[in-house]
MARMARPA-75967 format. One record per residue (C-alpha): z negated, y negated, x negated. Coordinates in steps of 0.1 Angstrom, whole numbers, plus 5000, padded with zeros to 4 digits. Each point is the difference from the previous one (the first is absolute). Example, Ala and Ser with C-alpha at 12.3 -4.5 7.8 and 13.67 -1.06 7.14 Angstrom:
BEGIN
492250454877/500749664986/
This chain:
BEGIN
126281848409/497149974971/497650224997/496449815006/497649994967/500649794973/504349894993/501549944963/499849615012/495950035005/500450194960/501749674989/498049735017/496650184983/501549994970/501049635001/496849935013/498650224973/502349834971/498749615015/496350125002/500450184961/501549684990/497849765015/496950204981/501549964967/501349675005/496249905013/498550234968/502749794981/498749685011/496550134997/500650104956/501549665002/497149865013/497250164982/502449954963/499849625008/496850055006/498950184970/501749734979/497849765015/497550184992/500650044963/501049605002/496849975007/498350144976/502249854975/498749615009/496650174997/500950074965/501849654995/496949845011/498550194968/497550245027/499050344996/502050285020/498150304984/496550044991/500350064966/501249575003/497449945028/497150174973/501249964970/497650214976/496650165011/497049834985/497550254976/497050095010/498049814978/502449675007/499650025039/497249845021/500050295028/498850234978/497049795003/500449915032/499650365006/496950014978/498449755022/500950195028/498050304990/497149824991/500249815033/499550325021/497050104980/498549665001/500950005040/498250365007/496849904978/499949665019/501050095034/497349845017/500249654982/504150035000/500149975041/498649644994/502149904972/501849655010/504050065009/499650395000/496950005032/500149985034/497049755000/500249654991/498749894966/497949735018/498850325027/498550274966/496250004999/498949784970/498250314980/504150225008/501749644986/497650034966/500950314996/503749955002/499749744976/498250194975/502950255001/502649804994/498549724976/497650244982/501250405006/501350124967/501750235016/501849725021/500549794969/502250294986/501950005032/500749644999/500850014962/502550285007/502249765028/499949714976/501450214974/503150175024/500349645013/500849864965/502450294995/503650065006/499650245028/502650245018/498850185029/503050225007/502350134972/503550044999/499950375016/497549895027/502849745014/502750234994/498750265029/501249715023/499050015032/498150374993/497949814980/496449975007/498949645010/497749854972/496849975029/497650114969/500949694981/500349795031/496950075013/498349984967/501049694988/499349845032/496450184998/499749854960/500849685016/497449985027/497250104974/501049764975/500249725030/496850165013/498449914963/501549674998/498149885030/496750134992/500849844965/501149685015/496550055020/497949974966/502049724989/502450174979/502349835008/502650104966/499150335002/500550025037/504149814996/500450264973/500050325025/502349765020/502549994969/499650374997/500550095034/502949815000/501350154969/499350365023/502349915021/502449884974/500550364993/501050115030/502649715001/501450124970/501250365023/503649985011/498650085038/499649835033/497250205007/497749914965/500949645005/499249955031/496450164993/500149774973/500749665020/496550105022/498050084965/500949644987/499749805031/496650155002/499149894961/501449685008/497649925025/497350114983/500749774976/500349695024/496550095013/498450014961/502149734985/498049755028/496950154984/500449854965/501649884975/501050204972/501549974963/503949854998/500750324989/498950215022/502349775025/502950044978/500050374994/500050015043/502849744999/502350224974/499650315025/500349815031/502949874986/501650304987/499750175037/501049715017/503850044982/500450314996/502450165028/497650275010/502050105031/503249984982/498850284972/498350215035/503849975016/501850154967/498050305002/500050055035/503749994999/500350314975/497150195010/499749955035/503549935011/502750154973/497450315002/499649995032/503850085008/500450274973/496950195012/501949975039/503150114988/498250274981/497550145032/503350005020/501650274968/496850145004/500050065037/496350015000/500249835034/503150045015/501849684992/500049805035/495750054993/500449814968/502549745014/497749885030/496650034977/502049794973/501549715028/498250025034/497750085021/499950175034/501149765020/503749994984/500350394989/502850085020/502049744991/499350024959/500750405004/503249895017/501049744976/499050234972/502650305014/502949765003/500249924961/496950134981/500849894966/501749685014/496249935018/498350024969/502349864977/500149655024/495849995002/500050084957/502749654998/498049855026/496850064977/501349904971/501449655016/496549885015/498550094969/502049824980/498949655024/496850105001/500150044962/501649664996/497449835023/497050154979/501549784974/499849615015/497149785012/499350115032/500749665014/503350064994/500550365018/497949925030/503249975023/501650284984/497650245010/500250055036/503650015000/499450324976/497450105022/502449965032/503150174979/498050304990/498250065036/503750025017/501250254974/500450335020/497650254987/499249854964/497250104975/496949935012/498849904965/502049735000/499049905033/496650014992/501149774968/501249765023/497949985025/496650024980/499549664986/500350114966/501149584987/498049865024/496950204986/501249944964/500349615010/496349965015/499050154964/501949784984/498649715017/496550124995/500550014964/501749664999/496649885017/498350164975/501549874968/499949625014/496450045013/499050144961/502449734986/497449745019/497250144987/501049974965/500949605008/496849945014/498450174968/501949744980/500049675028/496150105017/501850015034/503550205014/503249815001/501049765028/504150205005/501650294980/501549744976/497749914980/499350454988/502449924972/500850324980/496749994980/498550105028/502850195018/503350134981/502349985032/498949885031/500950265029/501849955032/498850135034/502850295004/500349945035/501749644995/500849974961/498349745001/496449894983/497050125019/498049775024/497249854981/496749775010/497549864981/496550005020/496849844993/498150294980/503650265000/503450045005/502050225024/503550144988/502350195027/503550135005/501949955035/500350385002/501650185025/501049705031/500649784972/498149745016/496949834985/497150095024/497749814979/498250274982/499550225021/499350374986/501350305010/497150165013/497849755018/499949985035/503349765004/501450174974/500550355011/501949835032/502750024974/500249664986/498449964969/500549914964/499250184973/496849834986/497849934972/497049705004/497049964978/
């Protein structure tokens, strides 16, 4: 009889058992480099149709060459700056009534506070030099952030200091245009509407989300400045036509388009280099940077577990993943809205069911970003018709009966409402007109604008009546 404790056939059955469980780890490790290779090739597809498609993938392609000094509108942007924050601490008193940078309505400031505002900013010299200075960066080729400023990547610091200051130059130069438009200027008073406009021109011309969306609030707010001073009268044709040209140059340009290209490199390609390279790091320990990089609390467990089973597999999948929804979103930056609109939410809806993926590119998704640029786009359509009428009534004594008759001497190219493709809804009335895109139910509502009472219920057109 055996001895009891363990017998030669318990030695052989570990050791199969041993041999299967060795062999199904390297066949799953196998299967796993098998996965992640294909995977990496996908990846380096990718960016070869970026490359096709003649788009940068580096920055030195993204920012070509770094503008001098003496060439580059921020530098005095940045003059302005300085001379803004002296003029704001020598006139901090009359600065908390100035109109779009107050808490108290315009209509609200004490008549003898309101003169003095409009001494400042008609008659200050010191305020005259601050004005000169934006009209000069605004005429200027202007680069914000240089090449090695986009390089950090995600480590970069966001531009808020431009941002916020070219929003600020905005308000004061729309602040000026109404008390101008208040005097009767009403040339002078369009021309700080053409310069704020050009303000925000420059931060279109960034290769970032961020900077462009700033920009899309700057120029909507110059836009309707101008509808309130254009009905406050007429000016010269070519005061008109210089506001058509810029209108008209914003309203093609693919602002979103450029903002995606640079997001892709610095905020996405930089994003996953700077991962992998805080995981080498070990600053945190590497599940830390996994769940801070893809989740949130409420799916921590799972991510960490996900994340043990095939770490370079888990990232490798989310960096193809990125690269894929970039690439639609990319291509959707590129057509008339009207044609992406179902497209969209099936991106949306593709992206959200992605386990764990980059929240930057759910917040690209999710955030509106064509629906934003397409409400610009439609304001600036309204725009160039409603200046295109008032050069016909200069010539005719009265505004045309339907779009047809604003041949090109009056307007080059006649625009199309880019949530239909198709030409704007326009009405002649008895002393005006009213032009209006569908916007977003693509249902005529008859005019109504976005922000009256009916409006804000959420059907609305996008509007402009005189």
């Amino acid at each position: 009889m055996e001895k009891p404790g363990i017998r030669w056939k318990d030695f052989v059955t570990i050791g199969i058992l041993l041999m299967f469980g060795i062999a199904g780890y390297v066949l799953l490790n196998v299967v796993n480099l098998q996965a992640q290779s294909a995977t990496s090739k996908e990846i380096v597809e990718e960016i070869q149709k970026i490359r096709d498609a003649g788009e940068p993938t580096s920055i030195a392609e993204l920012v070509p060459i770094d503008l001098p000094d003496s060439e580059n509108g921020a530098v005095v942007y940045n003059q302005a700056l300085d001379l803004q924050s002296e003029l704001r601490e020598k006139y901090k008193e009359e600065w908390k009534y100035f109109p779009y940078d107050s808490l108290t309505e315009w209509e609200d400031v004490p008549e003898a506070m309101k003169e003095r505002v409009r001494n400042l900013l008609l008659n200050d010299t010191d305020f005259a030099e601050f004005y000169q200075l934006i009209e000069k960066a605004s005429g200027m080729k202007c680069q914000l952030l240089k090449r090695d400023e986009y390089a950090k990547g995600v480590e970069r610091e966001p531009p808020l200091v431009y941002m916020a200051g070219l929003r600020s130059y905005s308000r004061l130069l729309a602040a000026r245009a109404d008390i101008r438009a208040e005097k009767g200027e009403i040339g002078n008073a369009l021309h700080d509407c053409l310069t704020c406009m050009k303000i925000s021109d420059s931060l279109f011309r960034e290769p970032s989300l961020l900077m462009t969306l700033n920009g899309l609030a700057t120029d909507s707010m110059a836009l309707d400045r101008m509808k309130d001073i254009i009905r406050k009268g007429q000016v010269t044709p070519h005061t008109y036509r210089l506001l058509m040209e810029e209108i008209a140059k914003q309203r093609k340009d693919k602002i979103v388009y450029r903002a995606l290209l640079g997001e892709r490199l610095t905020d996405g390609t930089a994003f996953f280099l700077w991962l992998k390279d805080e995981i080498k790091k070990n600053r945190k320990s590497a599940e830390e940077v996994i769940v801070d990089a893809f989740g949130d609390n409420t799916d921590r467990k799972k991510i960490i577990s996900t994340f043990r089973k095939n770490p370079v597999g888990f990232l490798k999948e989310r960096e193809l993943h990125y690269f894929k929804t970039m690439a639609k979103l990319v291509d959707i930056s590129k057509k008339p809205y009207f044609e992406t609109m179902e497209i969209i939410p099936e991106l949306k809806k593709e992206v959200s069911e992605f386990p764990y993926g980059d929240f930057r590119v759910q917040l690209l998704t999710r955030g509106g970003i064509f629906l934003h640029e397409a409400r610009f786009d439609a304001q600036l359509g309204d725009a160039e018709i409603a200046i295109a009428c008032h050069l016909y009534r200069i010539k005719h004594n009265d505004y045309p009966v339907s779009l047809k008759e604003l041949s090109s001497e009056f307007l080059p190219e006649l625009p199309l409402d880019p949530f239909t493709g198709k030409d704007y809804i326009y009405q002649k009335k008895d002393k005006g007109f009213i032009i209006y895109s569908v916007a977003d139910n693509l249902k005529d509502d008859g005019g109504i604008p976005q922000f009256s009472e009916k409006g804000k219920q959420g059907d609305f057109d996008i509007v402009w009546e005189e």
